[in-house]
C-alpha positions in Angstrom: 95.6 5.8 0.1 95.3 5.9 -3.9 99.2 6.6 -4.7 100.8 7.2 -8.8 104.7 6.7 -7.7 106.9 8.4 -10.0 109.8 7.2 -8.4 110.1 4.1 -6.1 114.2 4.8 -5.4 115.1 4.0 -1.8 112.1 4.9 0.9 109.3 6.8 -0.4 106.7 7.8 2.5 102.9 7.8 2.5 102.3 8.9 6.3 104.6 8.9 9.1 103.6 9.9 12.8 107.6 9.7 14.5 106.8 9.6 18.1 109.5 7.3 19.5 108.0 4.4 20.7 104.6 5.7 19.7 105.8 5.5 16.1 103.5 5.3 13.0 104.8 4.2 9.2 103.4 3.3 5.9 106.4 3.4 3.2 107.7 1.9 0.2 110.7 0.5 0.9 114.2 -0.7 -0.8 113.3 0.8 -4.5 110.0 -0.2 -4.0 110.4 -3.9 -3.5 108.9 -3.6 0.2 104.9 -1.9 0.9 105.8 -1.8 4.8 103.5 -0.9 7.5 105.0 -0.1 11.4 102.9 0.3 14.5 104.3 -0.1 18.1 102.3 -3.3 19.5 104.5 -4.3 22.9 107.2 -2.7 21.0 107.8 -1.0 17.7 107.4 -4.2 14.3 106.9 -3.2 10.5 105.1 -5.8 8.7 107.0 -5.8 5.4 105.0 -7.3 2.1 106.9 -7.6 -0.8 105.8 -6.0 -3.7 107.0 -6.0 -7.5 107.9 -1.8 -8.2 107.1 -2.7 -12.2 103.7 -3.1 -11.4 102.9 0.2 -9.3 105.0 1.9 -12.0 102.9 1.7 -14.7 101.2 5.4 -14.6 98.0 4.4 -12.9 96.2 4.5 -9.8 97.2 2.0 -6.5 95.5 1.5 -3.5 97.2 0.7 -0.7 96.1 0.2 2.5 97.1 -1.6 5.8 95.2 -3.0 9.0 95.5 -3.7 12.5 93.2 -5.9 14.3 94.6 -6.5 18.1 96.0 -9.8 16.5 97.3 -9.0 12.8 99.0 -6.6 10.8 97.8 -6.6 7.0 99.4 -5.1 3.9 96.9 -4.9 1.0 97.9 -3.6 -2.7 94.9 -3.1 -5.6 92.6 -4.6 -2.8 94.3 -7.8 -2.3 96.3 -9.0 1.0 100.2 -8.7 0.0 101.7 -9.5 3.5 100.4 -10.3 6.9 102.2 -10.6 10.3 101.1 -11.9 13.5 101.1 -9.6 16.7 98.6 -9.4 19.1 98.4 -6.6 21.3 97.3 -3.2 21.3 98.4 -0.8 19.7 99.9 2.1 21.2 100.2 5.5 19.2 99.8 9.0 19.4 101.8 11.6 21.1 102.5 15.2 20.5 104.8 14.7 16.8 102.7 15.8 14.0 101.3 13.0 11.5 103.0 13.6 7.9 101.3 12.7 4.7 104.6 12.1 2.0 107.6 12.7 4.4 107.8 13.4 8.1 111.0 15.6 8.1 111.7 16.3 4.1 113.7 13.2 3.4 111.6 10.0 2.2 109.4 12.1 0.5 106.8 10.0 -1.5 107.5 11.2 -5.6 104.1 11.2 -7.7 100.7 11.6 -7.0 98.6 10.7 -3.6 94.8 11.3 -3.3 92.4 10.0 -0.2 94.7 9.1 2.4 92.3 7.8 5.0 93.4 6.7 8.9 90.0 5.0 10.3 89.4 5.0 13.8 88.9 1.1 13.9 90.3 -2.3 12.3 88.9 -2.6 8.5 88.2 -6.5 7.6 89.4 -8.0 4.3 86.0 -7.3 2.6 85.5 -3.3 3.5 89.6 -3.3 2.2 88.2 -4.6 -1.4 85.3 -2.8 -0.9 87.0 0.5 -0.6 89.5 -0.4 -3.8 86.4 -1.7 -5.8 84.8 2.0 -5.2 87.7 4.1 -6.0 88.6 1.7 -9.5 84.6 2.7 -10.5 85.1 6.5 -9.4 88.5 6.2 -11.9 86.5 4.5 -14.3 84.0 7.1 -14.7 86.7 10.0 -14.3 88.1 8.2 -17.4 85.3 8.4 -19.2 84.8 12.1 -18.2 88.1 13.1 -19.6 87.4 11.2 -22.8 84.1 12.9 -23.4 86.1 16.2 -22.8 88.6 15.3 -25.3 86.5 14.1 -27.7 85.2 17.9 -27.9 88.8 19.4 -28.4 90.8 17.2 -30.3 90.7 17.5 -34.0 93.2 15.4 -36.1 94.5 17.2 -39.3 97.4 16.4 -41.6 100.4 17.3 -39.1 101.4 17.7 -35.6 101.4 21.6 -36.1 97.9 21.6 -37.4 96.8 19.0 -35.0 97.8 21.3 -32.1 96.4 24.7 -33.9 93.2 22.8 -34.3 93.1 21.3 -31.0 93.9 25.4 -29.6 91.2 26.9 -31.3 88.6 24.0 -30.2 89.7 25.0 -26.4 89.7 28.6 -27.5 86.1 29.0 -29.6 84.2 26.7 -26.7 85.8 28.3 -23.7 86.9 25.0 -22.2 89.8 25.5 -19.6 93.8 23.4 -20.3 94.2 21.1 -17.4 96.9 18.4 -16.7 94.8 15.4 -17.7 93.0 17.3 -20.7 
């Protein structure tokens, strides 16, 4: 999942599947501190990586991802392994409780912005895990560069603030361009 965190206070939830013993958990955990991922492999474990909140506070894009391969659980952050645990077995999941992307009951909930939360059918190796974070840093590279291009055609600097803005309105207004959040 590609996550902005606005707020890293106490747990914040990415996806949650609360089945009992069938339970399924990717969180940030104690302010942020924790990335922690918990499957039920001959019994419910969370394999807990610690992470420095500062550095996935900084108003960009983080992937973070997790992996189970019958013999390890893996915590990756910005396409590098953060934590590991050993536990082989398999994995039991499922049930009839819905997945929940952010919160599972309203409390937890994940604060800031998620985009591409992906559960694969099948264990992802170190290499497809920095393969998939080397992708989406391209993709945000050339959205950047979108958004720059755009900007470039609105922004007009003048001697104030006030005529900065009026400047900037009538570019948006005279070439029909549409206001968005990152414009």
């Amino acid at each position: 999942v590609w996550v902005k965190p606005a707020d890293l206070g106490g747990y914040k939830e990415l996806f949650r599947k609360e089945d009992g013993d069938r339970r399924v958990l990717f969180s940030f955990q104690h302010g942020g501190t924790i990335l922690s991922f918990g499957l039920n492999v001959h019994g419910y474990i969370e394999c807990d990586a610690p992470i420095n909140p500062t550095q996935i506070l900084d108003g960009a894009w983080h992937h973070c991802a997790a992996t189970f391969d019958g013999r390890r659980m893996v915590v990756y952050l910005d396409g590098q392994e953060v934590g590991s645990r050993p536990r082989t077995g398999e994995l039991t999941a499922g049930g009839t409780a819905p997945g929940c992307i952010g919160s599972a009951d309203g409390s937890e909930c994940f604060a800031g912005t998620m985009d591409e939360l992906r559960i694969f059918s099948r264990p992802l190796r170190s290499v497809e895990m920095t393969e998939l974070y080397r992708r989406g840093r391209a993709a945000l590279a050339t959205h950047a560069r979108q958004v720059q291009e755009r900007l470039r055609t609105v922004y007009a600097l003048k001697d104030s603030l006030a005529e900065t803005l009026a400047a900037c309105r009538k570019n948006l207004w005279e070439k029909g361009l549409q206001r968005d959040t990152e414009l």
